[in-house]
N, C-alpha and C positions, 0 to 999 in steps of 0.2 A: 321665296315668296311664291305663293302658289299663281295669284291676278292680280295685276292694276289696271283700277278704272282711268282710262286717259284722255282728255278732253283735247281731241286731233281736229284736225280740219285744216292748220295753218288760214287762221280768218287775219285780216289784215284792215283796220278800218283807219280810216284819218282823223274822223271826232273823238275817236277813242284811242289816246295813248300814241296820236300824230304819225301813226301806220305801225305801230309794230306789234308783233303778235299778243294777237289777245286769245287764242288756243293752239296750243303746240302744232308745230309740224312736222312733219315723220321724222325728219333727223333727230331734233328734238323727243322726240317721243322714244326713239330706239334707243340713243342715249340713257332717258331717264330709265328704261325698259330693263334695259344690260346696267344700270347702277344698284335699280332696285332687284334683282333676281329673277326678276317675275320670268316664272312661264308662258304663262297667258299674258295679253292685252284684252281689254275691255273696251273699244271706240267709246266714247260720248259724243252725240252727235255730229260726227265728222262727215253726214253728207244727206241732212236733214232739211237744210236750210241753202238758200241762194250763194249767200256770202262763202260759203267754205271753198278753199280754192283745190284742196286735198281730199280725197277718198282713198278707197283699198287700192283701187288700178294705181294712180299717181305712186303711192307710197310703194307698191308693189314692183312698179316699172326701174326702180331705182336699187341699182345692187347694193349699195351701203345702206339699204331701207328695209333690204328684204327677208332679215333675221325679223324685224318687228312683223313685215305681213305676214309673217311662216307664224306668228305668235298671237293675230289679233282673233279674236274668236268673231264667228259671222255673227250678224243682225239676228 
């Protein structure tokens, strides 16, 4: 697979879904990343909005993460 678009940020809200993720977080995402083939990553708004608790640095800073940030294409 050439890209996946991936909806990152690790958002975590309590009225919705009583905390648990409601957009992946880098593990999550490298996971799906390395399942699906892809080359690329795609972010979808992973550092658009207040609530995201992940961006590039976070996911980056983490060596089990850092095949996905070596993958996600810039903004």
């Amino acid at each position: 697979m050439g890209a996946a678009p991936l909806h990152l940020g690790a958002v975590r809200i309590e009225a919705f879904g009583g905390g648990e993720l409601i957009a992946m977080d880098g593990a999550r995402a490298a996971s799906l990343s390395r399942s699906l083939g892809a080359r690329r990553a795609i972010p979808v708004h992973y550092d658009s909005w207040g609530h995201f608790t992940e961006g590039h640095e976070q996911i980056a800073a983490r060596p089990t993460e850092a095949v996905l940030a070596n993958r996600l294409l810039d903004r």
